[in-house]
C-alpha positions in Angstrom: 101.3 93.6 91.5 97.5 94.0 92.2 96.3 96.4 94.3 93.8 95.1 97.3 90.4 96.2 97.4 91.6 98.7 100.6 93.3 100.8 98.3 90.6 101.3 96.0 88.5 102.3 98.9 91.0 104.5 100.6 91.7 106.3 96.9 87.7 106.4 95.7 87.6 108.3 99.3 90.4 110.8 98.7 88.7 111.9 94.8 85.5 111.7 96.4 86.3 114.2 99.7 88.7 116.5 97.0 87.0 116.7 94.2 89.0 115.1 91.9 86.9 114.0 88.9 89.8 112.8 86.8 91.8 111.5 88.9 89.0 109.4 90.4 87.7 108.5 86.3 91.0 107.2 86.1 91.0 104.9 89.3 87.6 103.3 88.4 89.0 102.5 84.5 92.1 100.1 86.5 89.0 99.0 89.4 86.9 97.8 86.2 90.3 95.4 84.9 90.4 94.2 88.8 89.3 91.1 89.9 87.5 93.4 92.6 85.2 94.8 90.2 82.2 92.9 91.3 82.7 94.7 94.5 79.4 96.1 95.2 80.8 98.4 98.4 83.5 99.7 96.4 80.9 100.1 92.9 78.7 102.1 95.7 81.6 104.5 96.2 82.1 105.3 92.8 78.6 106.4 92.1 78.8 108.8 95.5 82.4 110.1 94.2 80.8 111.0 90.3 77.9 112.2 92.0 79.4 114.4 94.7 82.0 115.3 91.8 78.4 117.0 89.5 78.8 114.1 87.1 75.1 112.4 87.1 75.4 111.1 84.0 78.5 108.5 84.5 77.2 108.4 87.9 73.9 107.1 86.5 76.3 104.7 83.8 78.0 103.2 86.6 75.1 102.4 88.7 73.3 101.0 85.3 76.3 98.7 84.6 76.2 97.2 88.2 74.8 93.6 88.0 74.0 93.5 91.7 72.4 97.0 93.6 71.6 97.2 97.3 70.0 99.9 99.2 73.0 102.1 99.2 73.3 102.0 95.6 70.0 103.6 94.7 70.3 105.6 97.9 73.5 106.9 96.3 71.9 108.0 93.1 68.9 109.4 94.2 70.7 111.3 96.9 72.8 112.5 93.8 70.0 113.6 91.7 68.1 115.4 94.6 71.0 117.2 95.6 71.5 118.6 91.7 68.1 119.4 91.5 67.1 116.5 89.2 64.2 115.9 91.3 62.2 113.8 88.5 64.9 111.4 88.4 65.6 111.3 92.1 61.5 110.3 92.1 61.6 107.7 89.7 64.7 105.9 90.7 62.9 105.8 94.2 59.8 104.2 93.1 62.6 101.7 90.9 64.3 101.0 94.6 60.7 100.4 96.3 59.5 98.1 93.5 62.5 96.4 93.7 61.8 95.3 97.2 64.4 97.3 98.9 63.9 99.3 102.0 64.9 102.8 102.3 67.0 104.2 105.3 66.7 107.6 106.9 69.2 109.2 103.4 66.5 107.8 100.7 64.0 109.3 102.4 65.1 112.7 103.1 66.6 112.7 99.5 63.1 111.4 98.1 61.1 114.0 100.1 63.6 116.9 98.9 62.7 115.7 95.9 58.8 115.6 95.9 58.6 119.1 97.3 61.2 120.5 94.8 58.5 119.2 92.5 55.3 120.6 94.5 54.3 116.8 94.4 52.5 117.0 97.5 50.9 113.5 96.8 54.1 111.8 96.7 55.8 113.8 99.4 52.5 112.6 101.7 53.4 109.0 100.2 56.9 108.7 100.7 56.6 110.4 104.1 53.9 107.9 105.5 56.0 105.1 104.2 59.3 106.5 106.2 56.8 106.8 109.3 55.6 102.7 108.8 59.3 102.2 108.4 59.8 104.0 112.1 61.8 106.7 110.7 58.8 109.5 111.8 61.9 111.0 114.8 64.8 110.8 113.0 66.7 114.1 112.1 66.9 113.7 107.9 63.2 112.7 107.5 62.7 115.3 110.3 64.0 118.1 108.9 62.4 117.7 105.5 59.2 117.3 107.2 59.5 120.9 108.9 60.5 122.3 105.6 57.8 120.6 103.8 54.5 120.6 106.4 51.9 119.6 103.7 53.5 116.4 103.8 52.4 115.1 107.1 49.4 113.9 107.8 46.6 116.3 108.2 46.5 116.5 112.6 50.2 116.6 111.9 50.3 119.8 109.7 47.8 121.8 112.6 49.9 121.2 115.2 53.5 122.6 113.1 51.8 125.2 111.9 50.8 126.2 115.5 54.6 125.9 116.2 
């Protein structure tokens, strides 16, 4: 007997939220033999549990297999690679996502602006941040609070006003 594609969610949650690399490598080998495997939701979850697990590279594997990406699944990666510091990829897999036609939400771009200022990539920082701002994201806290951290982002009135903070 199959399993439904509830338990794959409720199981890719459990490795994901305990850390359990193994465990959770051998849940997405049986997923892959499923006939849920084109599952995009569920192939979103597996990226998030190798990347929260430190695994970018089968992270980065399992995203490249996916035949069909959405937001969430770049969103996913790149917030994987900004959060290990692998702010060059985090950049370029951003640039893929916006190329691509896809919109970020509030997570891409905090992720993308951690990114360009763990780089110094003030150029891109000023980019990516205009972009969330067009996108109406200017008051919401993750863009926000990268902002703060990274004032040569904003625009130039912008940066006067929180260094006068």
């Amino acid at each position: 007997m199959e399993p439904d594609a509830r338990l794959y969610v409720k199981l890719f949650k459990k490795c994901t939220y305990q850390g359990k690399l193994k465990e959770g490598q051998k849940i997405h080998t049986h997923f892959l033999a499923s006939r849920f495997q084109h599952y995009v939701v569920i192939r979103n979850m597996i990226i998030n549990m190798y990347a929260k697990c430190g695994d970018m590279e089968i992270a980065r594997r399992a995203f490249d297999e996916m035949t069909e990406r959405d937001m969430v699944s770049y969103t996913m990666l790149i917030t994987g690679y900004s959060q290990s510091n692998e702010f060059k990829e985090s950049l370029w897999l951003y640039l893929d996502m916006v190329t691509m036609g896809l919109q970020p939400n509030e997570f891409t771009f905090g992720s993308a602006l951690k990114s360009a200022g763990g780089m110094q990539n003030d150029a891109m920082g000023r980019g990516i941040h205009g972009t969330s701002v067009k996108c109406g994201y200017e008051e919401n806290v993750y863009v926000a609070s990268v902002g703060e951290l990274n004032p040569r982002f904003a625009p130039r009135g912008k940066r006067n006003k929180m260094k006068n903070k």
